[in-house]
C-alpha positions, 0 to 999 in steps of 0.5 A: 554555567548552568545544569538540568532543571531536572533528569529524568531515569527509566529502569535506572538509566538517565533519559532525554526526551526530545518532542516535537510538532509537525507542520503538516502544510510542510512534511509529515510525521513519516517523512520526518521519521523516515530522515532520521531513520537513514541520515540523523540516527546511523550518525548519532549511533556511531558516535555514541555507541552507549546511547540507545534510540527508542521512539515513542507516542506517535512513532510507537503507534504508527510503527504497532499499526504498520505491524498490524496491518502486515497481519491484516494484509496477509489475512486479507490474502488468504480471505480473498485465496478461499473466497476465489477457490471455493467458487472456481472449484481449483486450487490454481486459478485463484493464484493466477487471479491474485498473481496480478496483486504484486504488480498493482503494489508496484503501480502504488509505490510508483504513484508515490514517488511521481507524487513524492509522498512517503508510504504511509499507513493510510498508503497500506489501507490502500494496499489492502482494498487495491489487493480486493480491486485488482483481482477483479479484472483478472477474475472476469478475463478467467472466467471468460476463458473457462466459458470459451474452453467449455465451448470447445476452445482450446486455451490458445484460441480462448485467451485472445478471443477472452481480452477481446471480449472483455477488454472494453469492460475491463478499460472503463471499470479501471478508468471510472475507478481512477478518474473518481480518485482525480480530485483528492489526488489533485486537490492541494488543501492542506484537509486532503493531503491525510487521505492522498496516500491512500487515493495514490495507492488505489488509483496507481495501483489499478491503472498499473495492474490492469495494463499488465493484465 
């Protein structure tokens, strides 16, 4: 038989590394990682209770990037609370505002399943500037209102009058939005598929928040 060429230890514990390539024209480094994570790795450690996982290189950082933008997704939230309530003078109308951010996420988790793509961290950039798009169809629909109860308007009479008024805006915004994203998300080059989370976040995620606003 024959042994290891040579054994490796940390801290006084005996290693193996296992490295590999992703072919990028066939799956990605998420995807990979997300099948070992739910199929490959709750296996292994139930048959090998004293061995311990750790991921490294690339996995390491995607998962210290994924913690980061968690950080930046939260401050981009209380960015965009102050930048609407310094304005508006209120403190509940940017939160009816940004109410419609949690259904443009919905819209771009939806967009990557019809795409079967994994949530990536080109995905959560997405995240970040569809939470600075969203709210704008919702702004515009507010501040209508707010000019329509200054006319005498009560709240009953101003919200249909507001849609109506706006709607058309609203619409071709939204659409000239997502028809600009319709090549990168329909180009099949192996080049585009590292920016197509992103552009599925963005699109989805507008076309979903503006039909529920």
């Amino acid at each position: 038989g024959s042994g290891l060429a040579t054994i490796s230890r940390a801290d006084y514990n005996r290693i193996v590394n296992v490295q590999a390539e992703v072919d990028k024209s066939v799956t990605s480094g998420e995807e990979v990682l997300t099948r070992l994570e739910e199929e490959f790795f709750p296996e292994f450690r139930a048959q090998h209770p004293a061995v311990e996982i750790a991921l490294r290189g690339e996995a390491e950082q995607r998962m210290k990037s994924m913690r980061s933008l968690q950080r930046g997704f939260l401050l981009s939230l209380v960015s965009i609370y102050v930048l609407l309530a310094i304005p508006l003078k209120s403190y509940s109308k940017p939160l009816a505002i940004m109410s419609v951010i949690p259904f443009g996420i919905i819209g771009a988790l939806l967009g990557h399943v019809l795409f079967g793509l994994p949530v990536s961290i080109l995905s959560v950039f997405g995240l970040l500037a569809l939470s600075g798009i969203v709210v704008n169809d919702s702004l515009v629909l507010i501040h209508r209102i707010d000019e329509l109860r200054a006319n005498g308007m009560s709240l009953a009479e101003a919200l249909p009058d507001a849609v109506g008024q706006r709607f058309r805006a609203i619409l071709l915004t939204t659409l000239t939005t997502f028809v600009g994203l319709v090549p990168l998300l329909a180009e099949t080059a192996v080049q585009a598929q590292f920016l197509k989370p992103m552009a599925v976040s963005v699109g989805f995620g507008v076309v979903f928040a503006t039909t529920i606003t």
